[in-house]
RODO-2510 file (C-alpha; in nm, 4 decimals, decimal comma):
residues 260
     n   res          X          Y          Z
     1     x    14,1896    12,2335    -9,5977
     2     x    14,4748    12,4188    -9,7309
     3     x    14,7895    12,2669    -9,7198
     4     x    15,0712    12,3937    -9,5158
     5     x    15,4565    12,4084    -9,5829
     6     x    15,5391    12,0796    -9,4328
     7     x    15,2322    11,9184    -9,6323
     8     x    15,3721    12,0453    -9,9524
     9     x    15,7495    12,0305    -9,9056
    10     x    15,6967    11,6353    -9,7969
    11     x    15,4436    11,5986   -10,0597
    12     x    15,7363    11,7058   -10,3215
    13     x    15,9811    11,4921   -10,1140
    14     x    15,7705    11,1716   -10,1081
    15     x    15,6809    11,1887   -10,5174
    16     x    16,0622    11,2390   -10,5887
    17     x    16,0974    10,8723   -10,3691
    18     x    15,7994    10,7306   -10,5601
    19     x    16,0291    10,7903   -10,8643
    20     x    16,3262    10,6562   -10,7608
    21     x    16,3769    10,3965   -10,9439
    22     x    16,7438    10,2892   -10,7560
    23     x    16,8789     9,9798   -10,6303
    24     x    16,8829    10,0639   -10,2619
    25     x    17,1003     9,7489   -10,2185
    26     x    17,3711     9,8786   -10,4241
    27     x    17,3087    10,2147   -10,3029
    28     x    17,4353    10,0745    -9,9137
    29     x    17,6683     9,8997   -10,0927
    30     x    17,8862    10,1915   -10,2182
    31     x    17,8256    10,3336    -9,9075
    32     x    17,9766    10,0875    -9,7281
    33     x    18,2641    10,1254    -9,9331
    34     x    18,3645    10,4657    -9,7936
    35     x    18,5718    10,5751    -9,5287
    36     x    18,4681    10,6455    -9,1975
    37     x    18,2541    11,0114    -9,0861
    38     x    18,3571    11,2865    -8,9045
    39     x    18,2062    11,2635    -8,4847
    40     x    17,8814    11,4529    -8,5255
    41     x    17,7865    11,3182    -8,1314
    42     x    18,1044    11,3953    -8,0086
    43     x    18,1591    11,7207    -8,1029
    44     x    17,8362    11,8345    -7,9859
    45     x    17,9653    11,6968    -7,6332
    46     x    18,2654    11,9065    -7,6204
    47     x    18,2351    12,1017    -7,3156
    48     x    18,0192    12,4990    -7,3196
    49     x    17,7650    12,5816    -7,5819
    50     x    17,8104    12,4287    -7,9235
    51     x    17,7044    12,5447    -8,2334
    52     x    17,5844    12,4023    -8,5794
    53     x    17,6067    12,6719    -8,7963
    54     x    17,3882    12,6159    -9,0473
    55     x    17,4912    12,7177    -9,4573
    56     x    17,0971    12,8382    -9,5808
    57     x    17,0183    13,0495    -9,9070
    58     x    16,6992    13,0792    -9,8322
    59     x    16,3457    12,9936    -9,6355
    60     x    16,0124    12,9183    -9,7306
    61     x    15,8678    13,1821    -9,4844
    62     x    16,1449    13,4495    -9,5196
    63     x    16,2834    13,3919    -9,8972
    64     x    16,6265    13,4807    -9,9686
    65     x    16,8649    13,4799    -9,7076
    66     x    17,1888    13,4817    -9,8810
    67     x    17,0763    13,3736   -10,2464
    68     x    17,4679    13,4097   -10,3749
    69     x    17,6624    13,2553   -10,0869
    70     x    17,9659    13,0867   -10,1212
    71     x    17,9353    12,7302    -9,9388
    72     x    18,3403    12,7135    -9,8738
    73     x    18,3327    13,0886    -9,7791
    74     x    18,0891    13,0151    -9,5236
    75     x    18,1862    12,7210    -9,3833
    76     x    18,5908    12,8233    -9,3090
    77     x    18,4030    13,1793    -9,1491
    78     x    18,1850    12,9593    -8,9118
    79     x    18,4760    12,7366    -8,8371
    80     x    18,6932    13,0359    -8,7841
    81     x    18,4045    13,1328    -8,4646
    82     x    18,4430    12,7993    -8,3455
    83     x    18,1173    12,6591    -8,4682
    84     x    18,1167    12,2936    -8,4100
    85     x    17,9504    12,1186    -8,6943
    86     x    17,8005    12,2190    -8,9989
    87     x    17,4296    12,1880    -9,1290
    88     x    17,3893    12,2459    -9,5142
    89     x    17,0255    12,2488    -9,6848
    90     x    17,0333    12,0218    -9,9670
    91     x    16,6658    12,1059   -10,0610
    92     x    16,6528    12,2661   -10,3959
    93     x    16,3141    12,4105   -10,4654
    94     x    16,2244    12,4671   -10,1033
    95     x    16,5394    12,6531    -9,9457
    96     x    16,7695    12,7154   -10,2909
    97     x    17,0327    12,4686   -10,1634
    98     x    17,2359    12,0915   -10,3061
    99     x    17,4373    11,8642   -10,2761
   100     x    17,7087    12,0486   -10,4299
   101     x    17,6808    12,3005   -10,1528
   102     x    17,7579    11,9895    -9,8973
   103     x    18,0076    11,8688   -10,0570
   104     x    18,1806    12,2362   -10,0875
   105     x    18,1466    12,3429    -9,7593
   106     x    18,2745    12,0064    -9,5710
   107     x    18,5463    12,0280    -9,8424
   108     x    18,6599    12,3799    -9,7114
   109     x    18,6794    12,2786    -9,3196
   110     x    18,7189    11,9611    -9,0871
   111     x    18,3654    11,9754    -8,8737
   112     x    18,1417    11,6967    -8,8806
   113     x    17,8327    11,8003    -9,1447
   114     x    17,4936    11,7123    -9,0835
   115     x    17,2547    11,7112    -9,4120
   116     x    16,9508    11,9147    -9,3357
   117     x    16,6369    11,7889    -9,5684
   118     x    16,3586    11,6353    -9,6052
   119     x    16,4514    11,2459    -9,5278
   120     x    16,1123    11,0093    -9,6418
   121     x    16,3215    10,7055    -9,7876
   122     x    16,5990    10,5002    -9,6745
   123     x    16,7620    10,5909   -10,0031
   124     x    16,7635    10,9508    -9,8928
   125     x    16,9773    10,8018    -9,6018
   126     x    17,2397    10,6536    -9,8722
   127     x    17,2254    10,9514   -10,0155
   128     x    17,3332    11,1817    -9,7099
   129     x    17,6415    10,9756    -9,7149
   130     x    17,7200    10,9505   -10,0684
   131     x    17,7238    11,3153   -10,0956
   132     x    17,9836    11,3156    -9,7963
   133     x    17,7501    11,4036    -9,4826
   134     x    17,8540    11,2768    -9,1208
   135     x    17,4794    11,2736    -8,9792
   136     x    17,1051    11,2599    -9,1204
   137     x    16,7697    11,4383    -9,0020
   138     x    16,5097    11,2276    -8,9097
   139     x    16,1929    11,4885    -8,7915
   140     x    15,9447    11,2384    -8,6024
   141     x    15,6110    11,4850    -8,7703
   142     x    15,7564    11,3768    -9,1275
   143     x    15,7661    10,9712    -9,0591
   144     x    15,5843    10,7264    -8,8822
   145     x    15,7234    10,5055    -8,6459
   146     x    15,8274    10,2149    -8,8895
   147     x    16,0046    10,4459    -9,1005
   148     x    16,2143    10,6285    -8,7867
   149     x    16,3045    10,2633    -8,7209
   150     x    16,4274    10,1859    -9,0461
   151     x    16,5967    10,5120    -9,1608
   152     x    16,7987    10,5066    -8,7954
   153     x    16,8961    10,1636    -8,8782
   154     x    17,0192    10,2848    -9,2191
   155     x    17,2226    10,5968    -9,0971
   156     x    17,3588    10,3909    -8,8209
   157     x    17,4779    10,1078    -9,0638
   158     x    17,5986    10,3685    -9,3191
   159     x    17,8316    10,5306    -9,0191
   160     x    17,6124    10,8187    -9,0184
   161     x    17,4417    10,9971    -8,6655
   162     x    17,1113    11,1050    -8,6966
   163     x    16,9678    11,3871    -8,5771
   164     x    16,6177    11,3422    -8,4211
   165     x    16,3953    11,6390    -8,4884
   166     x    16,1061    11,6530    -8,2348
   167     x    15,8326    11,9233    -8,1161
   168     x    15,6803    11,7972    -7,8120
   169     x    15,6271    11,4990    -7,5351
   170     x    15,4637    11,2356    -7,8054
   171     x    15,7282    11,2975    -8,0465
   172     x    16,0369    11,2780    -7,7638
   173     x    15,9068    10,9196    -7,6797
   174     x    15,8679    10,7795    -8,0371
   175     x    16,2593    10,9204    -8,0883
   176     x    16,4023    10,7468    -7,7959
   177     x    16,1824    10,4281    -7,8615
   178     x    16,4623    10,3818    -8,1638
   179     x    16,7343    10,4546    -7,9543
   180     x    16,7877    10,8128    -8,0412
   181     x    17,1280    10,9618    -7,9042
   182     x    17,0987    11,2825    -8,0613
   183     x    16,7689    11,5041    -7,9675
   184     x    16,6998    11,8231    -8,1433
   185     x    16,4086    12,0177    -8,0754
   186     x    16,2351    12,2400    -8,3216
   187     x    16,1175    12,5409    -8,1870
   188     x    15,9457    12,6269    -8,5375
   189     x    15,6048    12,5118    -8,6114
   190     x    15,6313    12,2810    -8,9051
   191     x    15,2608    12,3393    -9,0063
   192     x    15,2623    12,6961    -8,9561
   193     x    15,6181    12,8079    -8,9545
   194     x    15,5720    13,0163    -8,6630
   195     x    15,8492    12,9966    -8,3840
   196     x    15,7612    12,9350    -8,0070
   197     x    16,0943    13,0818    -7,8239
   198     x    15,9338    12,8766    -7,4764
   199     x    15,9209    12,5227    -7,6715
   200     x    16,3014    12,4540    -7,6225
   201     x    16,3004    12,5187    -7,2769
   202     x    15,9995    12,3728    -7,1948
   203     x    16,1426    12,0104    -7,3620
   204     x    16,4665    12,0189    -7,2180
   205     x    16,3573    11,8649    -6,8473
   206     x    16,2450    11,5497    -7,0385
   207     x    16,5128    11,4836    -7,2921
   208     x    16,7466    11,2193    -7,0737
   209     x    17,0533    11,3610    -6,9940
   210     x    17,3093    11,1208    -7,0935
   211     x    17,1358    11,1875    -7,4767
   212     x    17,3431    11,5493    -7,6653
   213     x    17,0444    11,8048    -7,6632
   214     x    16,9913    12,0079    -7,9179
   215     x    16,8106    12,3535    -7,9289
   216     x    16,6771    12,4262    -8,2820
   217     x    16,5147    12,7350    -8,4664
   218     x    16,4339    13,0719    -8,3147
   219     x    16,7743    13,1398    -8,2375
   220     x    16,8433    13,5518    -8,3205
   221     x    17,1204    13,6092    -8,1065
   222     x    17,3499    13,5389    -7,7693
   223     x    17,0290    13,6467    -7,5531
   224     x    16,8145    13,3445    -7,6674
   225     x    17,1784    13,1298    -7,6838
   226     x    17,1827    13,2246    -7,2992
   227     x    16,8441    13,0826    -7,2354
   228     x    16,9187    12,7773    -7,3830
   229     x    17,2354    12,7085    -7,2500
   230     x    17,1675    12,7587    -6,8435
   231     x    16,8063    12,4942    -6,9715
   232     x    17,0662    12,2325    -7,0424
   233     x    17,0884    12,2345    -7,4084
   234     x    17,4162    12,1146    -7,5283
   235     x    17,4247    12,2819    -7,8621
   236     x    17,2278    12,5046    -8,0886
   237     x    17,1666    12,4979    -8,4471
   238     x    17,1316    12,8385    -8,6057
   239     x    17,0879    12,9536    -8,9666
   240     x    16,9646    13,2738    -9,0695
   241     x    17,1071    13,5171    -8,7213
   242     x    17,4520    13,3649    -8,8795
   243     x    17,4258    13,3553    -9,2490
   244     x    17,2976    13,6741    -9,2626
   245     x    17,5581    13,8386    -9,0185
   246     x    17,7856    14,1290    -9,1523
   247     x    18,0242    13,9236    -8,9376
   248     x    17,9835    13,5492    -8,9691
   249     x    18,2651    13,4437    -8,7661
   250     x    18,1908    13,7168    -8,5002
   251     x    17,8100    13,5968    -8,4739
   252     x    17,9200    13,2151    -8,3835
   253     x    18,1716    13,3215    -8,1257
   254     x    17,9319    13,5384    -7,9887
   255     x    17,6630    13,2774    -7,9829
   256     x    17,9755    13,0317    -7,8082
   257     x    18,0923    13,2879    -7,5533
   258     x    17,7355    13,2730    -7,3646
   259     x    17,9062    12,9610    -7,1995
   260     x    18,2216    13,1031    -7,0727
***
């Protein structure tokens, strides 16, 4: 069987934790040592349409995006639209970003910054925080159940949120079996890469209501925004409609004003 993006980029993911050769104790313990996050939650509850604008050089299915971009650049234009967090890849040989790119962009602005990678070990967790993220991505296809368990435990005791990443009914249920608060769903295939525009909408009914919805992937423009919004999503996290906008700040506030 050939293996697929997800199989490949996790395979990468889960040899670099074999390696890791880190006190995880000590790890938490400088983590613990920092001051407090930014409200990733909260400012996803902020009344309208929110939006994580998301700071992305490049895909695996669409290569460069924006190879050369400036992390601070980007970030103070998507703050300037009135995007409401920001989501920075930190994958290197998958999507061309770091953790320098984190660490610049929540340097340039004061949104709450969510890490977007490939999370497999509770010292990727430690990690998220060390490098100065507010919130974690936890995708239920990438872990099993222990391992959601222990790496929402982990974010939670670091003062991190954590962003559950789910596709359909089976993967909704083992999310809010660890108390997820936070509920994205992924309208992008992870094995194939393919984007179903419907999956979103279809979720939303079952995602409890008190929990902040989130609409992921497939995003191109205020259209799809539209749809998500009046299905009860409470934000959206876009990457490349934004990133690769002539306009960044003009492409958030567009994406925002579906709500007024």
């Amino acid at each position: 069987m050939t293996a697929t993006y997800l199989d490949k980029i996790l395979h990468a993911h889960r040899q670099a934790a074999a390696a890791d050769t880190r006190d995880s104790a000590e790890l938490l313990a400088q983590c613990l040592a920092l001051g407090p996050t930014r409200a990733f939650a909260a400012a996803l509850r902020a009344p309208g349409l929110s939006v994580i604008a998301e700071v992305k050089r490049r895909s695996p299915s669409k290569g460069d995006l924006a190879a050369d971009l400036d992390p601070a650049e980007v970030a103070i234009a998507y703050a300037a639209g009135g995007a409401a967090c920001l989501s920075v890849l930190t994958d290197a040989d998958h999507f061309g970003g770091s953790a320098a790119d984190l660490q610049a962009a929540r340097s340039a602005v004061d949104l709450p910054v969510i890490r977007k990678d490939f999370t497999v070990a509770v010292n990727d967790v430690y990690d998220a925080r060390l490098m100065g993220a507010d919130a974690v991505l936890l995708i239920a296809a990438a872990l099993n159940d222990d391992e959601l368990a222990e790496f929402a435990g982990a974010a939670s005791a670091v003062g991190l949120a954590a962003l559950f990443e789910i596709h359909d009914e089976a993967e909704l249920e083992r999310a809010l079996a660890v108390d997820a608060q936070v509920v994205g769903v992924n309208q992008r295939d992870l094995v194939t890469f393919e984007v179903d525009q419907e999956r979103a909408v279809r979720m939303a009914p079952q995602i409890p209501e008190q929990l902040v919805r989130v609409a992921e992937s497939g995003v191109r423009g205020p259209d799809d925004a539209a749809v998500l919004y009046r299905a009860g999503f409470d934000a959206i996290l876009v990457g490349e409609s934004v990133v690769t906008a002539g306009e960044r700040s003009a492409a958030v506030r567009a994406l925002r004003a579906v709500a007024d």
